[in-house]
N, C-alpha and C positions, 0 to 999 in steps of 0.2 A: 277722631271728631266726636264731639259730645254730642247724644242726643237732645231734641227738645222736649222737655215735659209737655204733655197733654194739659193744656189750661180749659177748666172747664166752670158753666154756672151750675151752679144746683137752686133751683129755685122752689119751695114748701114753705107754708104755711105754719108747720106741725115742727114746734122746734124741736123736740125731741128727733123725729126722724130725722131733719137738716142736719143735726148733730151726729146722729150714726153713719146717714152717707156720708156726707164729709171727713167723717174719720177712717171708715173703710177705704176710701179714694183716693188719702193722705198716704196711706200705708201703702196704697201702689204706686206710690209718687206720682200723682196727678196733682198739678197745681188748681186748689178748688176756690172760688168766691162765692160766695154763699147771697141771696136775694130771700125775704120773709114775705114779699109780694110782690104782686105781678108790678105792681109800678116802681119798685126796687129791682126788681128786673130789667126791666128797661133802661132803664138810668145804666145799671152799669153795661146791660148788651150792645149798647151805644156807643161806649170806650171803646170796642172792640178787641181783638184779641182772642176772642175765645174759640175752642177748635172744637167743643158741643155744650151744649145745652140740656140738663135734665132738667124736665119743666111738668111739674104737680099739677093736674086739672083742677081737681076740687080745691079753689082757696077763698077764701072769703074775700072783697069786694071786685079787683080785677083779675079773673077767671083766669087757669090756664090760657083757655081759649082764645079768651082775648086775647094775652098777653102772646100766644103764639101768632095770632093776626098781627098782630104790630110787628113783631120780631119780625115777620117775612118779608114784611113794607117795605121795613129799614134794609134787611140782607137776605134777599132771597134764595141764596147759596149756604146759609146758616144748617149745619148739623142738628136737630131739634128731635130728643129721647123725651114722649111724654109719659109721665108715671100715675100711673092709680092705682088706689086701693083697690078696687074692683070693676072689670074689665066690659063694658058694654060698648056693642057693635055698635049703635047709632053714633055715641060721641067718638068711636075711632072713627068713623067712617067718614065724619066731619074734622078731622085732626085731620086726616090722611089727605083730605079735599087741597085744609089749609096750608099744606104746607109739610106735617109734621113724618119724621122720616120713621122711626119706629113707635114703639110702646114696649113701657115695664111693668109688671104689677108688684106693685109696695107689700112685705119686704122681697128681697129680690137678692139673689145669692152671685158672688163674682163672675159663675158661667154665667149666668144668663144674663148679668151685665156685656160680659164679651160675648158675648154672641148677639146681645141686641147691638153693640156697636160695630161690628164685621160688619153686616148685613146692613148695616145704616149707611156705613161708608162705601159699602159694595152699589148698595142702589144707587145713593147721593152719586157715585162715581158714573154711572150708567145712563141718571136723570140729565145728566149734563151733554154729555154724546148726542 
């Protein structure tokens, strides 16, 4: 029996970085779609399908933040890794309110990619109980 790929969004602003994770995440064979804004986000988290989400805080007009409020509207069972450049308590601790299951800080090396998603899926698994 074939496994299923992991389909994931990757949501950034920063085309440069979109372009890196996306190609690291190809190379693990992760099926990746890629969003440049939080309202390209949307639009495709709505298609459904996706089994996580990495979602960029800092973007220019609608915010990580936002954009993970919405996400939880739509699917409040939604997998959601949010990513930052650099890491302050206040906005996790309003990501973490909203909904969001982890946190990465950009750039971010394949452990600590798996290991923020074990623990995402460990909780997620838990939240649900």
């Amino acid at each position: 029996m074939k496994k299923e790929k992991m389909k994931i969004l990757l949501v950034d602003d920063e085309m440069s970085m979109l372009a890196l994770i996306k190609r690291t995440l190809e190379k693990r064979e992760f099926t990746v779609v890629t969003a440049s804004s939080g309202e390209e986000a949307l639009v495709e988290f709505k298609k459904g399908g996706f089994d996580l989400v990495l979602l960029d805080i800092n973007m220019e007009g609608f915010n990580g933040i936002q954009t993970l409020k919405k996400m939880k509207e739509f699917n409040s069972g939604a997998l959601v890794i949010m990513l930052t450049g650099a890491h302050d308590e206040k906005i996790a601790k309003k990501c973490f309110a909203l909904g969001a299951n982890n946190f990465l800080t950009k750039p971010f090396n394949e452990q600590q990619f798996d290991m923020a998603l074990t623990m995402s899926k460990f909780l997620n698994k838990n939240v649900d109980k």
